[in-house]
C-alpha positions in Angstrom: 150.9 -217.0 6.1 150.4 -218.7 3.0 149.9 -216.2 -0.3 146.9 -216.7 -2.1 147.0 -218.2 -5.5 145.9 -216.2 -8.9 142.3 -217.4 -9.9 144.1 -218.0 -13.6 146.5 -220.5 -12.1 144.2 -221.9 -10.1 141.8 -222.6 -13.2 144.3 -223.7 -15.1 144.0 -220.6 -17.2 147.0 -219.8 -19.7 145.6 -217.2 -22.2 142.3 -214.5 -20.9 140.6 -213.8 -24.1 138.6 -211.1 -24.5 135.1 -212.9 -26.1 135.2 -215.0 -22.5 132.5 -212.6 -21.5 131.6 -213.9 -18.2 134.8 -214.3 -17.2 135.8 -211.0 -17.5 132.8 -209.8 -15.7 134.2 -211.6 -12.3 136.9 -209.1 -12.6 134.6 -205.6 -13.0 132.8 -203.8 -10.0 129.1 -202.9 -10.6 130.0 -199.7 -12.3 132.0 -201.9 -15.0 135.4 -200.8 -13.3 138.6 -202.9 -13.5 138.8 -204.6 -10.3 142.8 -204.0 -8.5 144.8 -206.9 -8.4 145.2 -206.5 -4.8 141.1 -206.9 -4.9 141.2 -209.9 -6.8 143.8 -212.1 -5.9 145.2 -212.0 -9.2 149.5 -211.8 -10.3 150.7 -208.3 -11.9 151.1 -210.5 -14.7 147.6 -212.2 -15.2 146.2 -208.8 -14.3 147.9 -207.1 -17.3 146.6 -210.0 -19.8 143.4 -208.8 -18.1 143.3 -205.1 -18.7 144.0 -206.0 -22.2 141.5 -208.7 -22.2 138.6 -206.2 -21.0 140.0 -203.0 -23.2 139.3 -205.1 -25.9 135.9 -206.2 -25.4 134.8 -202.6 -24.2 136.0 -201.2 -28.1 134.6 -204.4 -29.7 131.3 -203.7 -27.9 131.0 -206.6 -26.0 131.4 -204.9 -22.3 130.3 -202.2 -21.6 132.7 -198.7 -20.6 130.5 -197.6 -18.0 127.9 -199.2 -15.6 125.3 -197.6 -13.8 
């Protein structure tokens, strides 16, 4: 069985910044929740860059905490 590959590598994606809005989005449940890594697909790696990424948009103001 063949592992999936990271939708960073994939795209080509080096660095997740934070004012790449929609991006982040693909990675947030409806309620504006993280998404896990085993959810997404995405390395423990990538997936750290994106916490970071989408903690700091949420204190900048650009995504919302919580989601209803």
């Amino acid at each position: 069985m063949s592992k999936k590959q990271s939708y960073f590598s994939q795209n080509n994606i080096k660095h997740v910044d934070y004012k790449d809005i929609e991006l982040l989005k693909k990675f947030l449940n409806p309620h504006a929740r993280i998404l896990s890594g085993d959810r997404t697909g995405v390395s423990a790696k990538d997936q750290r860059k994106l916490r970071s990424a989408v903690k700091q948009a949420r204190f900048l103001g650009l995504l919302p905490y919580v989601s209803r």
